[in-house]
C-alpha positions in Angstrom: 31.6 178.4 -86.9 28.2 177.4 -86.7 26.9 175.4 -82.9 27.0 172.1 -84.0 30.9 172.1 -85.0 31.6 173.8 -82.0 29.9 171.0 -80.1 31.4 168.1 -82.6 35.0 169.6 -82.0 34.7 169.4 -78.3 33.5 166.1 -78.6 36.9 165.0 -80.3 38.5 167.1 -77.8 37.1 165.0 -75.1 38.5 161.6 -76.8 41.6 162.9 -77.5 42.3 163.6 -74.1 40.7 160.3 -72.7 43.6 158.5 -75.5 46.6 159.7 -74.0 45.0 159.1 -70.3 44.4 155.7 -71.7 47.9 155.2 -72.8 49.7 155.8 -69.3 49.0 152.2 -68.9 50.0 149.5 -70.5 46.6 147.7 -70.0 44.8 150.3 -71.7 47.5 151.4 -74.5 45.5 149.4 -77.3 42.0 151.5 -76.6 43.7 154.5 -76.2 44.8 154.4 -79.3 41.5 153.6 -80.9 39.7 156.3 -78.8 42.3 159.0 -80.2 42.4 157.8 -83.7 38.1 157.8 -83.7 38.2 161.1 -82.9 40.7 162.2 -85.4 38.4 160.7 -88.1 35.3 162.2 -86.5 37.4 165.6 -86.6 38.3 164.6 -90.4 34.6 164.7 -91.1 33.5 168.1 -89.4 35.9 169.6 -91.5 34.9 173.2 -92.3 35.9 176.5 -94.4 37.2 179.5 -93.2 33.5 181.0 -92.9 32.3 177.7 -91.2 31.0 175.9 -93.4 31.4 172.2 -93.8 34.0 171.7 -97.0 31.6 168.4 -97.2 28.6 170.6 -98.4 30.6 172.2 -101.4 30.1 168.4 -103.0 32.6 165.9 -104.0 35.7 167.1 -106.1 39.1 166.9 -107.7 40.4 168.2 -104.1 38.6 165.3 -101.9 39.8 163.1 -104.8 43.4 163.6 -104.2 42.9 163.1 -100.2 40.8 160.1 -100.1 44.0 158.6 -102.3 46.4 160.2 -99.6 44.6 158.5 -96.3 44.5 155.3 -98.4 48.4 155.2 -99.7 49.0 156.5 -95.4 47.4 153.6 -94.1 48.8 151.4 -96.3 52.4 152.7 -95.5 51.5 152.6 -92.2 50.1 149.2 -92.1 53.1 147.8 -93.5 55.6 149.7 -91.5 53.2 148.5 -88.5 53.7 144.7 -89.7 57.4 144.8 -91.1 59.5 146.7 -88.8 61.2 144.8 -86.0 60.7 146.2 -82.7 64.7 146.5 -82.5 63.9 148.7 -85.4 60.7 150.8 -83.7 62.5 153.9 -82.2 63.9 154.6 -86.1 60.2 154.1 -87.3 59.3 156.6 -84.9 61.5 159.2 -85.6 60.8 159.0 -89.1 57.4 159.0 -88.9 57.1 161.7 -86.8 60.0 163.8 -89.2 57.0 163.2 -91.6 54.5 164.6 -89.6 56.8 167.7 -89.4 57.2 167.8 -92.8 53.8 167.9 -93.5 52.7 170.7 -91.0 55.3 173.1 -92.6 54.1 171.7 -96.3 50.6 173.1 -95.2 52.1 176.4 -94.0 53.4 176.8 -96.9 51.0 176.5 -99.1 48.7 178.4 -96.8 50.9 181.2 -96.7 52.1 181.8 -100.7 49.1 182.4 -102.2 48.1 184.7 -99.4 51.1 186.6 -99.6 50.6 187.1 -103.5 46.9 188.7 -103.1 47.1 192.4 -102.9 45.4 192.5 -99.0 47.9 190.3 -97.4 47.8 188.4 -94.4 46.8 189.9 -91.3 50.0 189.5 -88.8 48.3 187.0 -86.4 47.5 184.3 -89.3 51.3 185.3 -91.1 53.1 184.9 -87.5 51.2 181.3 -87.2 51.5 180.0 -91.0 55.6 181.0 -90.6 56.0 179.6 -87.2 54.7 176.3 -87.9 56.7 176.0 -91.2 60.2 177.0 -89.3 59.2 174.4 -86.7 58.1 171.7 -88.9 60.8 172.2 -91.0 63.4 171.5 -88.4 61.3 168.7 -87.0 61.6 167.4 -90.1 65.3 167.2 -90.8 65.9 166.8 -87.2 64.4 163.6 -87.3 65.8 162.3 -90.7 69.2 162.8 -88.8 67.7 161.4 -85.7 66.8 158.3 -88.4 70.3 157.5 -89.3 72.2 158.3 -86.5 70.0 155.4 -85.2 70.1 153.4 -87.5 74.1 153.5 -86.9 75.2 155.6 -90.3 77.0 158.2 -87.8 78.7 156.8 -84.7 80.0 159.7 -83.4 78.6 163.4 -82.8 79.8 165.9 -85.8 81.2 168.7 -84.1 83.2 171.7 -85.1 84.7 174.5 -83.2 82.5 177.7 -83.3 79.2 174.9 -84.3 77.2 176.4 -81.3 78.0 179.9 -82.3 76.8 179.8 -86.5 74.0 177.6 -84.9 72.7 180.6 -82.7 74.0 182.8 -85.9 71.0 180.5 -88.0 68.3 180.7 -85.7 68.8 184.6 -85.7 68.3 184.9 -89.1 65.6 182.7 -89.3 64.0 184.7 -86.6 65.1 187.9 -88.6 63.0 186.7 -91.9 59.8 185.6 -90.2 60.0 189.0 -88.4 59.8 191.2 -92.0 57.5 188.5 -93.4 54.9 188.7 -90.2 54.5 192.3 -91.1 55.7 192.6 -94.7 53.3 189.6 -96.1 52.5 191.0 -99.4 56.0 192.8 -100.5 57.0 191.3 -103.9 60.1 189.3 -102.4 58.1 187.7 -99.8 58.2 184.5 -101.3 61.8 184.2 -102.1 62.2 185.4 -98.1 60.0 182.5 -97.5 61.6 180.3 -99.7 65.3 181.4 -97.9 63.8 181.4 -94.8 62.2 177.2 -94.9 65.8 176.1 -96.4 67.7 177.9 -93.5 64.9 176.2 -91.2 65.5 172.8 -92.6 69.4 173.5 -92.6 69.1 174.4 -88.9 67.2 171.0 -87.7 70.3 169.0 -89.2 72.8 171.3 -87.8 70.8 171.1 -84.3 71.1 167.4 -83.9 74.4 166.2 -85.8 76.0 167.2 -82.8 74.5 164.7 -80.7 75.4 161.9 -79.9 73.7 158.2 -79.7 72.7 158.2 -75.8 70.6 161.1 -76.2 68.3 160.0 -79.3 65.5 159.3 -77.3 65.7 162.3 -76.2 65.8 164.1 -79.0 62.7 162.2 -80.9 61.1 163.0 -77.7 61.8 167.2 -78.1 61.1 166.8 -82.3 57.8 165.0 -81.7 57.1 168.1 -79.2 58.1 170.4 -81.8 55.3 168.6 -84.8 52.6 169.0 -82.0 53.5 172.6 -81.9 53.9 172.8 -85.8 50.5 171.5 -85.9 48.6 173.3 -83.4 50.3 176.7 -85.1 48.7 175.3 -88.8 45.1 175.2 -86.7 45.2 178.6 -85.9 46.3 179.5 -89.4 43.2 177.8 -91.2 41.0 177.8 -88.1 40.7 174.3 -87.6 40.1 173.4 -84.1 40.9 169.7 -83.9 44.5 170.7 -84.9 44.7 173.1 -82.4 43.6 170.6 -79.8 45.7 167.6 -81.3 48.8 169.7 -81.8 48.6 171.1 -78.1 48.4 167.8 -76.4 51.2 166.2 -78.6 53.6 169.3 -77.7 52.2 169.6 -74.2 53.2 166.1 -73.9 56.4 165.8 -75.6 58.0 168.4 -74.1 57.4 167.2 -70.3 58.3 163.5 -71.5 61.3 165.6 -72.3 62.0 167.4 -69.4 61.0 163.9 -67.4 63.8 161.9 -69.6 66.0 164.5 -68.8 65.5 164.5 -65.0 65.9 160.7 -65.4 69.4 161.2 -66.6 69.9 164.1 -64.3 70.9 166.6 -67.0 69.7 170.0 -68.3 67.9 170.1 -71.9 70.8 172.5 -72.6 73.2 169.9 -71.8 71.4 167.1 -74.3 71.3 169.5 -76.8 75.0 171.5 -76.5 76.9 168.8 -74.6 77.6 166.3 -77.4 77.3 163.6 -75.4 76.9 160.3 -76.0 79.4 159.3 -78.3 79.9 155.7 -78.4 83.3 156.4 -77.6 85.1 157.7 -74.4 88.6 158.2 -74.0 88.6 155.7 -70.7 86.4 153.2 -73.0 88.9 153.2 -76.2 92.2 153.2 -73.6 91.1 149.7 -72.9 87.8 149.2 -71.3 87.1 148.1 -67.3 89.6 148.2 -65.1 89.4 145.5 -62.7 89.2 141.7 -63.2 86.7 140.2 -65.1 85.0 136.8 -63.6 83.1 135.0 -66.8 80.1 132.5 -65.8 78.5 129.6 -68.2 75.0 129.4 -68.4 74.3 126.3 -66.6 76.3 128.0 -63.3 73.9 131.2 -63.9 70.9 129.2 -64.2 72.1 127.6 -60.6 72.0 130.6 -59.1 68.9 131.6 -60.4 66.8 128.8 -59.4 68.5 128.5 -55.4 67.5 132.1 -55.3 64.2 133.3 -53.7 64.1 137.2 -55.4 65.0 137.7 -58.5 65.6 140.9 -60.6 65.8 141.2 -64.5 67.0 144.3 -65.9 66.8 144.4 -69.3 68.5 146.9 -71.8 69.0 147.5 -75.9 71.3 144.5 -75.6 68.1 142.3 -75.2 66.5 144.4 -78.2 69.0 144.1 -80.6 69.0 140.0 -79.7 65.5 139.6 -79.8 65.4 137.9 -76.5 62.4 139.2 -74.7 60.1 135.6 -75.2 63.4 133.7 -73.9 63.4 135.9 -70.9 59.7 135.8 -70.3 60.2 131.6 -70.6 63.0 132.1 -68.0 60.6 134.4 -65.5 57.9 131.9 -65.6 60.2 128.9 -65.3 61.6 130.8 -62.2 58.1 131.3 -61.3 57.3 127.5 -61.1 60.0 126.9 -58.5 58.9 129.5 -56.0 61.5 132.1 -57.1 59.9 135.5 -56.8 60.8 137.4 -60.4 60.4 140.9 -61.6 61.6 143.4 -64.1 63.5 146.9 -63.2 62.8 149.4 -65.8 64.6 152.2 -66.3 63.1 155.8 -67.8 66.1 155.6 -70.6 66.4 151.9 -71.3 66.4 151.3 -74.7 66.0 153.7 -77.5 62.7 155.6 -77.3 61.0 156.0 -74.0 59.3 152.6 -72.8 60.8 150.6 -75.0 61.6 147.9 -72.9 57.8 147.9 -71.8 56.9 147.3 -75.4 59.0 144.3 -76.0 58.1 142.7 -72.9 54.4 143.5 -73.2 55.1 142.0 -76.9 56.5 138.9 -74.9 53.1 138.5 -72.6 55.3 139.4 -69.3 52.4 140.3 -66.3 52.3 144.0 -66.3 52.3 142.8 -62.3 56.2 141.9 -62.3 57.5 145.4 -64.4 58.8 147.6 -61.6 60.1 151.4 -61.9 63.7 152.2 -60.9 62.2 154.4 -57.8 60.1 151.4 -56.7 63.0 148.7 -57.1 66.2 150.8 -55.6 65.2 150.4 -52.4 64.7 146.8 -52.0 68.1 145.7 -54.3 69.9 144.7 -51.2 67.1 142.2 -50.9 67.8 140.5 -54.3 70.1 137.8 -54.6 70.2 137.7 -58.3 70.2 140.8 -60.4 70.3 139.7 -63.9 71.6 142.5 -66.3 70.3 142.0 -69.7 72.0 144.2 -72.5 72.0 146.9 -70.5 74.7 149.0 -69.5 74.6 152.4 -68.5 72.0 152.6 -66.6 73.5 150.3 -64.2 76.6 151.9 -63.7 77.7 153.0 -60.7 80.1 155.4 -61.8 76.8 158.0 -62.0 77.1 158.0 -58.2 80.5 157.1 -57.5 83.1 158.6 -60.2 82.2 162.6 -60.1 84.4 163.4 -63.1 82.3 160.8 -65.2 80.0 161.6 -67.8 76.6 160.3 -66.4 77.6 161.4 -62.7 74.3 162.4 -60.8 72.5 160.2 -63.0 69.8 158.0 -61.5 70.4 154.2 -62.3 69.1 150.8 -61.2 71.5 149.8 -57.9 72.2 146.5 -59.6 75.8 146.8 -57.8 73.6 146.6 -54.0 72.3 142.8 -55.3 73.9 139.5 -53.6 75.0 138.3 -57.0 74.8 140.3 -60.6 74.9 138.1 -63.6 75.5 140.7 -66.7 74.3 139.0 -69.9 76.8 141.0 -72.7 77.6 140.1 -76.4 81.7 141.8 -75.5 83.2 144.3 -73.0 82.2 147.4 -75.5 81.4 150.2 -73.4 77.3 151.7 -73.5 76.2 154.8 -75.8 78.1 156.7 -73.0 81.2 155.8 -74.7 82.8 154.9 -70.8 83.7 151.8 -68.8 80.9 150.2 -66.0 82.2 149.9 -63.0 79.8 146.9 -62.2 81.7 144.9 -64.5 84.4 144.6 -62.3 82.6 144.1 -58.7 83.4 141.2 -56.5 79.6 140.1 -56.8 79.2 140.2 -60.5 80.0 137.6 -63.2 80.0 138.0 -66.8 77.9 135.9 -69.2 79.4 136.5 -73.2 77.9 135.7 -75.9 74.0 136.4 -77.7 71.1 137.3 -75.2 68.9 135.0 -77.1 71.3 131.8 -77.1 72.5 132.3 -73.5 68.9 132.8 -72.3 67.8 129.6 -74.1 70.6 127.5 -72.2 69.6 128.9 -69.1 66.0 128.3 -69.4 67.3 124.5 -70.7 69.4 124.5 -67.4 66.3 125.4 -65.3 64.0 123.0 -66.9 66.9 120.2 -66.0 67.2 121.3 -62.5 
């Protein structure tokens, strides 16, 4: 590789890195997305052959033909998915997207690998291990997410277990493990590439089989451990065909997934193990389906909530999927600033889980022009909740429950939550009493300081805000 790449590729290392420090703030998100995507194209153009020479300089041909049409039909996909998709509907876009990227990353393997193994040298071990490594992970990124896809998207409510899944699950990866092992060193043997071709089905088999088993609460989770797994897919093609920028990109995206992982799962204090072996999160608990909260229920009209929420002085909003699914978050940014107007100090307790995919609460309310100001972290707000005198719950539901510190048998004990319970009053904004993606009852439903407000987030916000406006 000749200087002048060397330098170019360090150059669209730099950017790359200044993108995702860009994107830890919601200020910032926008450019750090444009700073990462220019040096992905500048990385496009220094594009260079295995003996370093830029592929540009071999002149224009079928080949460059066939990508030019594949960025164009991408960013038209992309633009449309970009335009189209509700934000109710983002954490499915990512998934599948990113099962794409996956895809493609084994695809390149792949392609990278057959041909080498046909030609009478072989592959040296190094380049085989990287080319086959990328294509098992891929390939299970891949399928992972397609199942990831639908099982948010609602096609599977329940996690598909079986007795003994755990054990021909561990009884898949070995074999996989097994085939890449005679291919590393056996590259050019005659049945190498029906080994491959055994080996990428059993792969793609494997991702569905790894995450059928879990349930709905931990999706976010899981998209955040499959994009991990297409950075590492990536990074592994690099090596294979010596591309640095894919090196770089891939290591950053599975650096970074996997300790937004490990962060998610410290936010619901579980093991990785647990998300992935545990089956949790099944919509469905036995103490949910034997009939819901135990414990009267005290129901509240709008115009009574929007009473207490203008004689207050400190206001908390939490919002949840709830709000999501309702498309509520302009009615709640009306109500903030209404509140606002009258003196009534208002801000916004996020929690690491809320939603579907990491920050997505931060994303609709950013969508809704809320002041990055009043957004507050659940370590930041816990302490001051016996300060609030109304916590309005919005859609959410488990991350409020107390039972994570008070019911050691449940689920989701040990789990950090927003203290909503601590507030002087806690209006909970729900469409019915169906229990959370942790398939068990709240216990704040019940509490003497709570009241329950039925019906669509949207609608019922819009009555309070009318309230307010009348008061």
């Amino acid at each position: 590789m000749s200087s002048a790449i060397a330098l170019v590729f360090i150059g669209v290392s730099v950017l790359f890195l200044a993108g995702i420090k860009l994107l830890s703030s919601p200020r910032t998100a926008r450019i750090g997305n444009l700073v990462a995507a220019t040096g992905m194209l500048i990385g496009l153009f220094a594009l260079h052959d295995r003996a370093g020479n830029s592929v540009w300089a071999h002149g224009w041909n079928f080949n460059f033909t066939l990508i030019a049409l594949g960025i164009v039909v991408g960013l038209l996909v992309g633009a449309a998915g970009a335009y189209s998709v509700k934000m109710t509907a983002m954490p499915q876009m990512v998934a599948l997207f990113n099962g794409l990227g996956g895809g493609a990353a084994a695809l390149v393997a792949g392609l990278e690998f057959l041909p080498g193994a046909r030609s009478p040298s072989g592959i040296a071990a190094f380049t085989a291990g990287s080319m086959l490594f990328a294509t098992v992970i891929g390939s299970l990124s891949f399928s992972g997410s397609i199942v990831a896809y639908l099982k948010l998207e609602g096609k599977f409510e329940r996690p598909c277990t079986f007795p003994g899944l755990n054990i021909l699950n561990g009884a898949i990866l070995l074999a996989i493990l097994a085939l890449c092992g005679w291919l590393t060193f056996e590259p050019a043997d005659s049945r190498a590439a029906a080994v491959f071709v055994g080996m990428f089905s059993l792969a793609v088999f494997f991702g569905v089989a790894m995450v059928m088993p879990i349930g709905g609460a931990d999706m976010p989770v899981v998209i955040s451990l499959l994009n991990s797994f297409t950075g590492l897919a990536v990074a592994a093609d690099g090596f294979a065909i010596n591309n640095l920028a894919m090196v770089v990109a891939g290591t950053l995206v599975g650096s970074s997934g996997t300790l937004l992982t490990l962060l998610m799962c410290r936010a619901m204090n579980r093991p990785v193990t647990n998300v992935l072996f545990g089956a949790f999160g099944s919509g469905g608990g036995a103490r949910a389906a034997a009939g819901g909260v135990a414990g009267a229920i005290k129901p509240i009209q709008a115009d009574e909530a929007a009473l207490l929420l203008v004689y207050a002085q400190r206001v908390v909003i939490v919002p949840g999927y709830g709000m999501a699914v309702a498309q509520a978050q302009h009615q709640v940014r009306e109500l903030a600033d209404e509140l606002g107007k009258r003196g009534v100090e208002t801000q916004f307790a996020i929690h690491p889980v809320a939603g579907r995919m990491p920050g997505h609460m931060n994303v609709l309310l950013a969508e809704a022009n809320v002041s990055y100001e009043q957004l507050c972290e659940m370590e930041a707000i816990n302490p001051t909740m016996d300060r609030v005198d109304v916590c309005l719950v919005i859609g959410a539901n488990d991350v409020v429950n107390p039972a994570a510190h008070e019911d050691k048998t449940s689920p989701i004990h040990g789990m950090p939550i927003i203290e909503a319970e601590r507030a002087r009053n806690v209006i909970v904004m729900k469409r019915s009493m169906a229990a959370g993606f942790a398939g068990i009852e709240n216990h704040l439903f019940s509490r003497d300081n709570t009241r329950m407000l039925f019906g669509d987030a949207r609608a019922s916000l819009s009555e309070i805000v009318a309230a307010v406006k009348m008061s």
